[in-house]
N, C-alpha and C positions, 0 to 999 in steps of 0.2 A: 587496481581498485583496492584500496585501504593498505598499500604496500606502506606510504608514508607514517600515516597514525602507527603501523606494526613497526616503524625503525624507530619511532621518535618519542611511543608513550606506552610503559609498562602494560597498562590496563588494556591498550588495546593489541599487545601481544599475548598477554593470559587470553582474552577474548577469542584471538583464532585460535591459541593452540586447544582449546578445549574447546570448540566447535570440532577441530578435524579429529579429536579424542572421542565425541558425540557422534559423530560420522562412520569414523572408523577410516578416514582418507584426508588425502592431501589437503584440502578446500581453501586451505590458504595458498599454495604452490599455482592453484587454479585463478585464485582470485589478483594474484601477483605477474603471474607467466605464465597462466594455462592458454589454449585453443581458445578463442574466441567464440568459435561455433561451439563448443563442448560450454562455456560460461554462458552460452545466451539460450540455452536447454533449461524449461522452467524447471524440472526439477534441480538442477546446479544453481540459476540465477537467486529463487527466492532463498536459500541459506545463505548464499552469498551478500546479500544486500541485508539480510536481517543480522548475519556478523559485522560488517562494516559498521551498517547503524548502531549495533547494542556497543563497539570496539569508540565510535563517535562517542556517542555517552559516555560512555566510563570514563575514558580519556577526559571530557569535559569536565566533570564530575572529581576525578581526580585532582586536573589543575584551579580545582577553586568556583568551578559555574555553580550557583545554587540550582538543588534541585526545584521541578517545576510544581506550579501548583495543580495544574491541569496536562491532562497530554492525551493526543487521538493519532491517531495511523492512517494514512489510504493504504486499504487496502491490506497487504502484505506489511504494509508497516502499523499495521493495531497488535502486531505479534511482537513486533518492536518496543511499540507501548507499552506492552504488557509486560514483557522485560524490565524496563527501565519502574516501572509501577510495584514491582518484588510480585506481582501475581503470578507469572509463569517464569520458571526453570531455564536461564537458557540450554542444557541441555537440551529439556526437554523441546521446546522451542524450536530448535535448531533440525531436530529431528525430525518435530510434527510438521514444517514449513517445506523439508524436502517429500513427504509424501504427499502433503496437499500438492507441489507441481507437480508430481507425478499424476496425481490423481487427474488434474486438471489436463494434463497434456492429456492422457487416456483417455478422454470421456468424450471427447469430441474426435475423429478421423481429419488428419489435416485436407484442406481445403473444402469442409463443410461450414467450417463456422469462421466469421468474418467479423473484425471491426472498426470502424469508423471514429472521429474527432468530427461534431459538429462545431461550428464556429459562427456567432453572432445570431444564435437563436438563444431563447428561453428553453429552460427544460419542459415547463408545459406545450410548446409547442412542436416540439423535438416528438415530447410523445404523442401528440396527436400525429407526427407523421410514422413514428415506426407503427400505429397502430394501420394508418391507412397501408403501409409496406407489407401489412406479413403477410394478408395474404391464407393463411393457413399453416406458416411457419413461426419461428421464434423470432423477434427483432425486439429491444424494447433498449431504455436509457440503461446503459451500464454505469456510467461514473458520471454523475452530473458533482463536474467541478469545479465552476464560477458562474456568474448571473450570464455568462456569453460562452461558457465550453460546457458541452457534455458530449462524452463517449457512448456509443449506441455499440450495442452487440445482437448478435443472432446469427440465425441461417446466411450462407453467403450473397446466394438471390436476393433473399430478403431485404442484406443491408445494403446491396447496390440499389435495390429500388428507392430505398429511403433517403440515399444520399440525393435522385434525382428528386425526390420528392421534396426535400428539405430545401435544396437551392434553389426549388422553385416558389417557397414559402419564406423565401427571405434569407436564407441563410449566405453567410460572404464565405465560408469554403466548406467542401465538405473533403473528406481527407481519409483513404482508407489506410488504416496501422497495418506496420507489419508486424504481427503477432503471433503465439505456436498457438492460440485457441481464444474462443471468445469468450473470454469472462465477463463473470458479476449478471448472468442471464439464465434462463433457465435450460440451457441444452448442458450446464453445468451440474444439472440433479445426479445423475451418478456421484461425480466428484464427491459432490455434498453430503452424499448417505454415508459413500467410503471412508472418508474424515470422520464424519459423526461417530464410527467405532471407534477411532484414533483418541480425538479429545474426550471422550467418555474415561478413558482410562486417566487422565492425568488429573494430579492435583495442584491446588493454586493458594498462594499463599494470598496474606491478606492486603491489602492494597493501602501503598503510603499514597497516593495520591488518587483522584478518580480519573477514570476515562473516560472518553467521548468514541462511542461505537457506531460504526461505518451504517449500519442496519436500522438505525432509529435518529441517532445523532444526538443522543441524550447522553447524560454523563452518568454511569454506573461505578458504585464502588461495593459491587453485592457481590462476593467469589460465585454463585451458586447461578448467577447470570451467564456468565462468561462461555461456559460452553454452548449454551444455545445462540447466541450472539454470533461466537466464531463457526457455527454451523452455519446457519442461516447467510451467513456474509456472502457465501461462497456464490449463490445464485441471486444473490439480490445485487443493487445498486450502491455504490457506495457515495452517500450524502454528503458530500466535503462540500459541497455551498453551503447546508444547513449545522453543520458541524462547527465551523468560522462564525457563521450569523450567531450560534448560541454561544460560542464562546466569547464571542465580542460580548454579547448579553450578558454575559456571566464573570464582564469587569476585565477583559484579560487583553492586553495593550499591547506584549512582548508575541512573539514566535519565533520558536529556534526550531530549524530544521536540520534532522541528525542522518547524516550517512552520504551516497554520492549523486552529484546533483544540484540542483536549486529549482525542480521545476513545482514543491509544493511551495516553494517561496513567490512563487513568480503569480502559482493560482491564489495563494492570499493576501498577497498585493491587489489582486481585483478583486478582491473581497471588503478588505478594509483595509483602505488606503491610508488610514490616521497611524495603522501600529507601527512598532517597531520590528524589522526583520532581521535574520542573520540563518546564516548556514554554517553548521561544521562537517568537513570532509578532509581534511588533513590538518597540517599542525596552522599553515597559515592562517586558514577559514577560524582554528579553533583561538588564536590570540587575537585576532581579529573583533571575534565574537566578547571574549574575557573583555577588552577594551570598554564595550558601549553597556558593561555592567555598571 
């Protein structure tokens, strides 16, 4: 993962060597030739996918892509955003994103928390069944991603009820992930206090462009936002339907998807099907990309 962009473009070898400098270890060795099982540990995965991403950018950025007017993250990638926005440090970044999976792996005991991909429901409807599922536990929409996918998180009971409940309310699959914890819900409150100390400490520079946060789906360009935003993220749902809907609203035709992947490409194709897409994740994806400028 990002072994190519690190042979083939300056910016994205500064990129990892001063991640694994912010680390204090290999992370590129990892992300190139490590253990598979040791890279798919959320505390390893999210610096990994948030250096590839920031190593995509710069790279782009380097060979000529104008920077964006606009830019949002799922998820783990609003820290990406915020990178590429000059608000956060990647050091710091890189740092905070391995404690958040730390945090996140801890907070939950594995096989308490579960989650699911619903497919071919509405998020309104999705939640009227995690509400009839809990029950007395946690279940509720974790990532409502397009007008027909959202990810449901909670209790493990909980989300298998919801899955039978859902196929019986119309849904054409329900699908449980194999995931280390169930994010973006509320059995993630620990996680979310733990962090809150973390980003309290850091400072943010001032933002060349605005973002579109996972928590609201509104575009912020206020430094003094940002931590409560990236708090709250942690146990909330992340709005990537309404995130596309406002940015389409907000004039914006192009989406470049930065790091390894194309599946936020694929969620905003069913979003809005008029723009234009592109992914970079190596040198090909990245001249590829340069092309349809």
């Amino acid at each position: 993962m990002g072994k190519d962009l690190f042979d083939n473009h300056a910016a994205a070898r500064e990129t990892f060597e001063t991640a694994d400098e912010a680390l204090g270890s290999k992370l590129s060795e990892m992300c190139f030739a490590g253990d598979e099982a040791d890279l798919q540990l959320t505390a390893n995965t999210q610096p990994a996918i948030l250096t590839v991403s920031v190593a995509a950018y710069r790279s782009a950025i380097a060979e000529g892509l104008p920077e964006p007017d606009l830019v949002a993250g799922h998820s783990l990638g609003e820290y990406s955003a915020l990178v590429a926005a000059g608000v956060l440090d990647f050091k710091d970044a890189v740092r905070t994103v391995r404690a958040r999976g730390t945090f996140m792996q801890e907070a939950v005991p594995v096989g308490i928390g579960a989650m699911a991909a619903i497919l071919g429901l509405d998020a309104a409807a999705v939640e009227e069944g995690c509400r009839e599922a809990a029950q007395g536990q946690i279940c509720s929409p974790a990532n409502i991603n397009s007008p027909s996918q959202v990810v449901i998180a909670g209790h493990s009971e909980a989300v298998d009820r919801a899955c039978e409940i859902l196929k019986a309310k119309g849904a054409k699959r329900a699908i449980r992930l194999s995931v280390s914890a169930p994010f973006h819900c509320a059995l993630m409150m620990p996680a979310q206090e733990r962090l809150a100390e973390d980003l309290l400490q850091l400072g943010y520079g001032a933002f060349k462009f605005p973002i579109y946060h996972n928590v609201d789906a509104q575009p912020n360009d206020t430094r003094s936002a940002v931590t409560e935003r990236l708090t709250q993220q942690v146990s909330s749902p992340v709005r990537w339907l309404e995130t596309i809907q406002n940015m389409k609203a907000a004039g914006v035709t192009k989406y470049i998807e930065m790091g390894p992947g194309k599946v936020l490409t694929g969620l905003v194709r069913q979003i809005d099907k008029e723009a234009v897409y592109a992914n970079i994740e190596d040198s090909v994806s990245l001249s590829n990309t340069l092309e349809i400028q």
